[in-house]
C-alpha positions in Angstrom: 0.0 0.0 0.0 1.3 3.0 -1.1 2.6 4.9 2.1 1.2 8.8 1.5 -2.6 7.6 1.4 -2.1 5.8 5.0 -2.0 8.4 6.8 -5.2 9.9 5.1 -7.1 6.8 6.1 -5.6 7.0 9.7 -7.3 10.3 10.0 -10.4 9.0 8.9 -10.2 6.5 11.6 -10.3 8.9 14.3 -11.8 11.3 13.5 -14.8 8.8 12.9 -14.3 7.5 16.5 -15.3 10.6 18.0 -17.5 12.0 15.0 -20.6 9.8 16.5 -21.9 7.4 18.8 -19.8 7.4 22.1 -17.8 10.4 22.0 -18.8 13.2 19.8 -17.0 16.1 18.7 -19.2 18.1 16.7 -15.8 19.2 13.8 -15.4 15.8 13.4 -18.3 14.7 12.3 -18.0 17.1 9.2 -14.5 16.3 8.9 -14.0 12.6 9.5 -15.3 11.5 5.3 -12.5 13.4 4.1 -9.8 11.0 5.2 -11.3 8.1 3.8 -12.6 10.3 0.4 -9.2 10.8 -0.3 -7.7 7.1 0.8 -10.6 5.7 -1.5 -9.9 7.6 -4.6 -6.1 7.4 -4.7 -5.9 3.7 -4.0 -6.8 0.9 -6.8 -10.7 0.6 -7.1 -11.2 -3.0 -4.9 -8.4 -3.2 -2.7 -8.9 0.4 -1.4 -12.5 0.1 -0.7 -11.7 -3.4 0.9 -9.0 -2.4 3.3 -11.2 1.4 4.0 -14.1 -1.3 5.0 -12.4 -3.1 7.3 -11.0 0.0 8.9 -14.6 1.2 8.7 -16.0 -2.1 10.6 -13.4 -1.9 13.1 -14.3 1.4 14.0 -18.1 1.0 14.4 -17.4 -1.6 16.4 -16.5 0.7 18.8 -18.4 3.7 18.6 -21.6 1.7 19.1 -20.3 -0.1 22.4 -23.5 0.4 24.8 -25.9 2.4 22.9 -27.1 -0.3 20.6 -28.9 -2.0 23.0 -28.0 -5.9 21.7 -25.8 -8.4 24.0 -22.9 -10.8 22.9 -22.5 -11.7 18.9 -25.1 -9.9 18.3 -24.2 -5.9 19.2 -21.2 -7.1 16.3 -23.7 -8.1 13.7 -26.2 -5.0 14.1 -22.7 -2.9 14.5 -21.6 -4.3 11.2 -24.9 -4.2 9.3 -24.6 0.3 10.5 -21.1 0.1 8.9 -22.1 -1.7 5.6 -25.0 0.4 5.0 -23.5 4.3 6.0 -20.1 2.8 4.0 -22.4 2.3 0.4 -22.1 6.2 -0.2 -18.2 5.9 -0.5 -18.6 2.7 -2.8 -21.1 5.4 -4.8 -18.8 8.0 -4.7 -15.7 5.8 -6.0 -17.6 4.2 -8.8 -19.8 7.0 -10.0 -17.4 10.3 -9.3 -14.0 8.1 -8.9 -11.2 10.4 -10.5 -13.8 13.1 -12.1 -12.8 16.7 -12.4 -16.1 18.1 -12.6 -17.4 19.8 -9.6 -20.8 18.1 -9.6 -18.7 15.0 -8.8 -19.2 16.3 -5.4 -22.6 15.7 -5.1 -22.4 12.3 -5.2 -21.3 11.1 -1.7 -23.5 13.6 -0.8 -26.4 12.7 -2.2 -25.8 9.0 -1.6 -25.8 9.5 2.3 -29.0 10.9 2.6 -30.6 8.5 0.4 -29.0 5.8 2.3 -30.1 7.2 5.3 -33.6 7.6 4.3 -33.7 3.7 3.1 -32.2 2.5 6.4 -34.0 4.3 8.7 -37.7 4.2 6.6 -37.6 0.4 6.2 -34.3 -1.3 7.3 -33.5 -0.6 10.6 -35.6 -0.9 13.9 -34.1 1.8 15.4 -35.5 4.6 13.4 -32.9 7.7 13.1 -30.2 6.9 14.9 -26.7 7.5 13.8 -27.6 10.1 11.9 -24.7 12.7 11.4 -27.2 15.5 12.0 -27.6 14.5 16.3 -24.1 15.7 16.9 -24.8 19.2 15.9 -27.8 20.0 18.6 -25.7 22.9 20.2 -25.6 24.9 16.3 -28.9 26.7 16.8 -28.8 28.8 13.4 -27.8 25.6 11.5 -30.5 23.1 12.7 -33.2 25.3 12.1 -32.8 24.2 8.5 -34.6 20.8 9.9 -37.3 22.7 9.7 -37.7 23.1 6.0 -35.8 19.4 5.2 -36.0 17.3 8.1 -32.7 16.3 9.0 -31.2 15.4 5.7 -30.8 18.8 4.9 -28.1 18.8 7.4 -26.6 15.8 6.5 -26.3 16.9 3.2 -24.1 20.0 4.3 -21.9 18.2 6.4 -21.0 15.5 3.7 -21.2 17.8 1.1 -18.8 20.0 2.6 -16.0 16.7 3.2 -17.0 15.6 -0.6 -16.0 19.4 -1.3 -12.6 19.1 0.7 -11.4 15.8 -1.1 -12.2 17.0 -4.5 -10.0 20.2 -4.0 -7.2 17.8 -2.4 -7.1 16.4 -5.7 -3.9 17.3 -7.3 -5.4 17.7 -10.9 -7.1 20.2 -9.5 -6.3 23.8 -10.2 -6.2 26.3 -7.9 -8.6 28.4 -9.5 -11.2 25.8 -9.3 -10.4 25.0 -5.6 -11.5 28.9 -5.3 -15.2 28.7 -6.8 -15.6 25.8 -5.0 -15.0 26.5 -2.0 -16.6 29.9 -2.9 -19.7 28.2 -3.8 -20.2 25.8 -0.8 -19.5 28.7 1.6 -22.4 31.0 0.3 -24.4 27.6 0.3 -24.0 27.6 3.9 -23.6 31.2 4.9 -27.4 31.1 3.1 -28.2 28.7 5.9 -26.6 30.2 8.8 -28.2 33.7 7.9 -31.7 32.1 7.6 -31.2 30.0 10.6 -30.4 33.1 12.5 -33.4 35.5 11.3 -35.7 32.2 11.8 -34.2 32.3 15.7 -34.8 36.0 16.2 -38.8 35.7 15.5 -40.7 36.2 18.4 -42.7 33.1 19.2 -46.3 33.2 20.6 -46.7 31.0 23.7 -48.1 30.8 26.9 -45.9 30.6 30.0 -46.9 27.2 32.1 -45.4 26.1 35.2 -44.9 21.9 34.3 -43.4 19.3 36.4 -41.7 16.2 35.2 -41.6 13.5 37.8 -39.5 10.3 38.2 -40.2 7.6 40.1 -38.7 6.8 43.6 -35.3 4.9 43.0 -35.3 2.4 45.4 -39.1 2.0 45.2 -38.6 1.1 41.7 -35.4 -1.0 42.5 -37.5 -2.8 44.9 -40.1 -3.9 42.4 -37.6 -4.4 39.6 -35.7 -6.9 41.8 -39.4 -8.3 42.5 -40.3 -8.8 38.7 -37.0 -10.3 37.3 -38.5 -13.6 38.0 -41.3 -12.7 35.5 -38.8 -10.5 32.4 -36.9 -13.8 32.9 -39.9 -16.3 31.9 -39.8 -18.2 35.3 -42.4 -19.8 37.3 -44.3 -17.1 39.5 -46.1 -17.9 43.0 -49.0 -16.6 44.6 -46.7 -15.6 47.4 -44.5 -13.5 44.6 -47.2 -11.9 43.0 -48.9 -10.8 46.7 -45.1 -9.4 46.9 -44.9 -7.6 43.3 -48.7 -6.1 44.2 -47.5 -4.2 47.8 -44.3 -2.9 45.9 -46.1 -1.3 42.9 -48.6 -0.1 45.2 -45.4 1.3 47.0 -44.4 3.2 44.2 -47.3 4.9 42.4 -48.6 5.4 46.3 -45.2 7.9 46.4 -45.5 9.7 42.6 -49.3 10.2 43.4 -48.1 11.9 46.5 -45.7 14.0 45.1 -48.2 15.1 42.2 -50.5 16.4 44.3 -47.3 18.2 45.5 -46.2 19.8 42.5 -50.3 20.8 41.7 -50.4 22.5 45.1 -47.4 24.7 44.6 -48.7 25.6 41.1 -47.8 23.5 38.6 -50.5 23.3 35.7 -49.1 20.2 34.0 -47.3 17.0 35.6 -45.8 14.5 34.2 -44.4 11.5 34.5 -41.3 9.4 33.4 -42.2 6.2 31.2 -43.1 3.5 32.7 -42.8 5.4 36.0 -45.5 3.5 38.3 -46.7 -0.2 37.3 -49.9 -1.8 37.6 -51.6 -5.5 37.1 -54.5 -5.4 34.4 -56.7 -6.5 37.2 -56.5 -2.7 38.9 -55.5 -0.8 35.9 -59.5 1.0 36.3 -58.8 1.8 40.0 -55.6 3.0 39.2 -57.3 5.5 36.5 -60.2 6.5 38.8 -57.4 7.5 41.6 -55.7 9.7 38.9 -59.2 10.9 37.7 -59.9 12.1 41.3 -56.2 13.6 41.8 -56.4 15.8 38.7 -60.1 16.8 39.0 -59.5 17.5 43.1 -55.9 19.9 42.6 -57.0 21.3 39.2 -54.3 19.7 37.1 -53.4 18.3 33.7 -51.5 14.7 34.7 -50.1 13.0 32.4 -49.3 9.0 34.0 -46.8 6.8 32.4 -47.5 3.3 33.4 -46.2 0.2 32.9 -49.5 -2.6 32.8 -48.8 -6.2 33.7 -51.2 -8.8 31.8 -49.6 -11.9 33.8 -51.6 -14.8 31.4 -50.7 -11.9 28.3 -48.4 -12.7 24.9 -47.0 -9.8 25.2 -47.6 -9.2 29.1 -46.4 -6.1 29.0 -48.1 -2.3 27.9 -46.0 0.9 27.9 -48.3 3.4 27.4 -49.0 7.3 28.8 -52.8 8.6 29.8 -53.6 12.0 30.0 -56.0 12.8 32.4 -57.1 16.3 32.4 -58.2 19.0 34.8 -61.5 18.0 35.4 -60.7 14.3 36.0 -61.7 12.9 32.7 -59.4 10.6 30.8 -58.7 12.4 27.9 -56.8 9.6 25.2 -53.8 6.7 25.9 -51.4 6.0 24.0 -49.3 2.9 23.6 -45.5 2.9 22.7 -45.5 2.8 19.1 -41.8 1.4 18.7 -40.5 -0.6 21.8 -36.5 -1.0 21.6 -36.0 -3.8 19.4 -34.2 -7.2 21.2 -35.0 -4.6 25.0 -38.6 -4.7 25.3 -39.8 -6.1 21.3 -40.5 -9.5 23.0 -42.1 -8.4 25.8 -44.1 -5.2 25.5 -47.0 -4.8 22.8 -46.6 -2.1 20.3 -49.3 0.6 20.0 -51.0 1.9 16.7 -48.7 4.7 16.2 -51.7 7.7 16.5 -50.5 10.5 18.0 -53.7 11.4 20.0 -54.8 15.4 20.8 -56.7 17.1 23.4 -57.2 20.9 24.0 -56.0 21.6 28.0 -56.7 25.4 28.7 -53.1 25.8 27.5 -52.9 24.5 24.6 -53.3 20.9 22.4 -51.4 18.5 23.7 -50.0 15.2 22.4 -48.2 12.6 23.6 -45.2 9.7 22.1 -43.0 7.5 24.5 -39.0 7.9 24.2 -38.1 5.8 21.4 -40.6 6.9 19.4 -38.9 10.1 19.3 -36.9 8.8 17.1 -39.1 8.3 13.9 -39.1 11.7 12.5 -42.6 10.4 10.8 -44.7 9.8 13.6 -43.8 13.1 15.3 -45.3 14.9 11.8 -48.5 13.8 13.2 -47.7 16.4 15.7 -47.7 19.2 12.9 -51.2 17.4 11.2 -52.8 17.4 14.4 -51.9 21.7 15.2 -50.0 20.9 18.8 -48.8 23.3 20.8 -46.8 20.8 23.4 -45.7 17.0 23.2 -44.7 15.2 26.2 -42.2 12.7 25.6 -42.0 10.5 28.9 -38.3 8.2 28.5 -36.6 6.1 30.3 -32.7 6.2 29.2 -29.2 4.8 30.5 -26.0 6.4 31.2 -24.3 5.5 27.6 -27.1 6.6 25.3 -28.3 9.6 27.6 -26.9 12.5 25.9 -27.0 11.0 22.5 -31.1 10.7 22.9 -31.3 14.0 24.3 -29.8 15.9 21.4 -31.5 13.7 19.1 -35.3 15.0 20.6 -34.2 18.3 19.7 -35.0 17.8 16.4 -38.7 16.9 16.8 -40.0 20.3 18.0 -37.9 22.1 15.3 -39.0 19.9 12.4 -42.8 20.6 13.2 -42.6 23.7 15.2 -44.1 22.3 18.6 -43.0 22.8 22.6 -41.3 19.7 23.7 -41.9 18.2 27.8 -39.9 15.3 27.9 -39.4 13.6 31.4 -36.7 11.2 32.0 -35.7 9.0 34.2 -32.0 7.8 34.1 -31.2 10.7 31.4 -32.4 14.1 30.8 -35.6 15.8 31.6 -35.6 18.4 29.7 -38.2 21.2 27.6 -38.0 22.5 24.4 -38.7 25.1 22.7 -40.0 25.1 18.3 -36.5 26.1 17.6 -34.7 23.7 19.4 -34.1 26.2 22.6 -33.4 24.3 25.8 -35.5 26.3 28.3 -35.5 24.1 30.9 -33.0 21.0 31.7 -32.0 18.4 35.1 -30.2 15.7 34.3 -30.3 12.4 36.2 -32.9 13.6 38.3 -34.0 12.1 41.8 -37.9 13.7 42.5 -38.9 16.1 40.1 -37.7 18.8 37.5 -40.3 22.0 38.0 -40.0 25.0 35.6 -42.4 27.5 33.6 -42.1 26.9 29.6 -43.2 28.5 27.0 -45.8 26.3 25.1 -47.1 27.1 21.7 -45.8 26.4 18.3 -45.0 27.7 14.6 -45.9 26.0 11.1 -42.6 24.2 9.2 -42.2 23.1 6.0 -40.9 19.9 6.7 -44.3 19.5 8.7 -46.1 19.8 5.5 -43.9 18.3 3.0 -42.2 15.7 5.1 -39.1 13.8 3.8 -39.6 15.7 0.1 -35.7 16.9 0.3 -34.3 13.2 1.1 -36.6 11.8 -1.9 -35.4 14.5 -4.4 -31.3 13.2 -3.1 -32.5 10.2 -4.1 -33.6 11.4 -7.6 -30.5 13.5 -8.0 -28.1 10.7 -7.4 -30.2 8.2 -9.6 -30.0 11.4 -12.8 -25.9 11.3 -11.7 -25.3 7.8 -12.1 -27.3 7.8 -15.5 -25.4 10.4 -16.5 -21.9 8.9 -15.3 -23.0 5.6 -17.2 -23.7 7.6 -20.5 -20.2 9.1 -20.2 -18.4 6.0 -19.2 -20.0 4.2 -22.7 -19.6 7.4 -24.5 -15.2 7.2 -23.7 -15.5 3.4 -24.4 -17.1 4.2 -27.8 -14.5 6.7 -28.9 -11.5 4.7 -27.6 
């Protein structure tokens, strides 16, 4: 191997282990293609792109360890299927642009990631969005607002386009003057977006300032009754004696985040709600346990939303995950069911909902509902933008690996359809947001109860009406590129 292109795919290498995943450095994860661009297109066609896979594989091996929630062999074989799939652009890119002078060459990694993306995460994956490059910029306010017009594949596209653009002016062919308009042209493409992002931030927002409350359940009530129903996650034999035991420790527990509603209603807060799966019932009480937060909502004057885990013992599933919103005159409003439970963590054992984003109009606005993972579908949160909501809760239930990961990828949600995010979380971060991806209010790992007063309202987007439009038209613009890069290749064959 020819020694001056190692050291291009070393950079790639680590740069890529701290673009995504475990460590992120937001740079990186604009930078990190370049490396292996420029490996790939000055090595020989096969043997570069089979030694850049392998460095590739290697890689997400790593950055994956503990967020993709799979045990053993395994983790490897889900980790592998992420690197095969987000590695396809760079094949694209070497057969289609390979050695091309011609600026438009750069479009084609480009172009090629976001339809990737948009395959994998539409129809391949379980897992929805996640390793998108677009998560690790959360903290670039004026530049995420653009996820409002294309979801976030307009960002992807800058980011790789921007490292396609980089490689192609490393080429040596290349003359200087042309490394000018191009960079020239990809730097008023994004000034465009930063300028646009910034007068979209300045607006003024209409929205009505609520005091809300986001509780988590009691940790060594819950670790009580965890230790109680391992027995049962683990398929074993359960007694009479062990159920009479599971029964006094979830009535333990939702006794407690009862209590501390009431708590959070009586010192003003409008709106509580809880963490998922925060208290747990057996089928058998499941109408008691919704006439006791009936009567807590209607008696302090509050909008509760309860996450609760139901237990069907004699159920295939036995489990439901699901959120009711009761509101402040002690009706039950709607439930909703977890639409996507983690794949290989709760699949097996907790029955998937419909996926309808239910609404109801509180005296401060409409107000929907998903549970944590479903966060990450970016087309089941557009239901929030058909259905005109001012506020989604999102109760979740993370872990210490995937925490901040998760918490930048909710941003996302209320930019792309304009809406106030509530999103209480045990294990993670609690945290509010506003339409344009503003933290206002944020606890992480917390013990009771994060109390604050939001803004809740919300603005119309694009990418609320037109959905995944840009990604589809990447798609189209890559096929017209590799028609056009076949037409040329038989056109040289034909005059040679």
């Amino acid at each position: 191997m020819n020694g001056r292109r190692v050291p291009w795919l070393m950079l790639g290498v680590g740069l890529l282990l701290v673009a995504n995943g475990r460590w992120v450095v937001p740079l990186a994860a604009w930078l990190f293609p370049v490396g292996w661009l420029v490996f790939i297109d000055r090595s020989r066609r096969l043997s570069g792109l089979a030694v850049a896979f392998v460095a590739f594989l290697l890689a997400h091996f790593s950055i994956w360890w503990g967020i993709i929630p799979a045990p053993g062999i395994i983790y490897y074989i889900v980790a592998a299927i992420y690197a095969a799939v987000y590695f396809v652009p760079f094949v694209v890119h070497r057969l289609v642009a390979g050695k091309t002078e011609a600026f438009l060459a750069t479009l084609v990694f480009p172009l090629a990631w976001v339809s990737a993306e948009l395959v994998f995460s539409r129809w391949l994956t379980p897992y929805g969005s996640w390793a998108s490059l677009t998560y690790t910029q959360s903290d670039s306010l004026a530049l995420i607002q653009l996820a409002s017009v294309t979801g976030i594949a307009g960002i992807t596209f800058l980011m790789t386009w921007f490292a396609s653009v980089i490689a192609w002016m490393l080429r040596p062919q290349v003359l200087a003057h042309r490394r000018l308009r191009a960079a020239t042209a990809f730097g008023a493409v994004l000034a465009a977006v930063l300028v646009a992002g910034q007068l979209r931030l300045s607006r003024p927002i209409e929205q009505q300032s609520v005091r809300v409350a986001a509780i988590v359940p009691d940790t060594e009530r819950l670790s009580a009754l965890e230790s109680l129903l391992q027995p049962v996650r683990q398929g074993r034999e359960v007694t009479a004696a062990d159920l009479g035991s599971i029964r006094q420790a979830a009535a333990h527990l939702n006794d407690d985040l009862f209590e501390r509603s009431r708590r959070e209603a009586r010192a003003g807060a409008r709106l509580v709600a809880w963490s998922e799966t925060a208290s747990r019932i057996f089928a058998a009480e499941e109408e008691a346990f919704l006439d006791r937060a009936s009567l807590v909502a209607e008696q302090e004057g509050v909008t509760l939303l309860v996450a609760v885990g139901v237990w069907h013992p004699d159920g295939s599933p036995p489990f439901e995950n699901k959120v009711v919103m009761v509101d402040s005159m002690g009706a039950v409003a709607w439930q909703y069911h977890k639409a996507h439970p983690i794949y290989g963590g709760e699949s097996a054992i907790i029955s998937a909902g419909g996926g309808s984003v239910k609404s109801h109009d509180a005296n401060f606005g409409r107000v929907g509902a998903v549970i944590c993972h479903d966060l990450d579908f970016a087309p089941l949160l557009r239901q929030a933008s058909s259905a005109g909501l001012d506020l989604v809760v999102a109760p979740s239930d993370d872990w210490d690996d995937v925490a901040p990961l998760h918490a930048r990828m909710a941003v996302f949600r209320a930019i792309e359809n304009g809406v106030t995010l509530f999103r209480p979380t045990r294990g993670g971060r609690t945290m509010a947001v506003d339409p344009r991806g503003r933290i206002t209010a944020r606890l992480d790992l917390p013990e009771d109860a994060m109390v604050a007063n939001i803004g809740i309202g919300r603005i119309g987007t694009v990418y609320g009406i037109v959905g995944d439009l840009f990604s589809w038209l990447c798609m189209a613009g890559l096929f017209l590129l590799v028609v056009l890069a076949g037409r040329r290749a038989r056109m040289t064959s034909f005059g040679e």
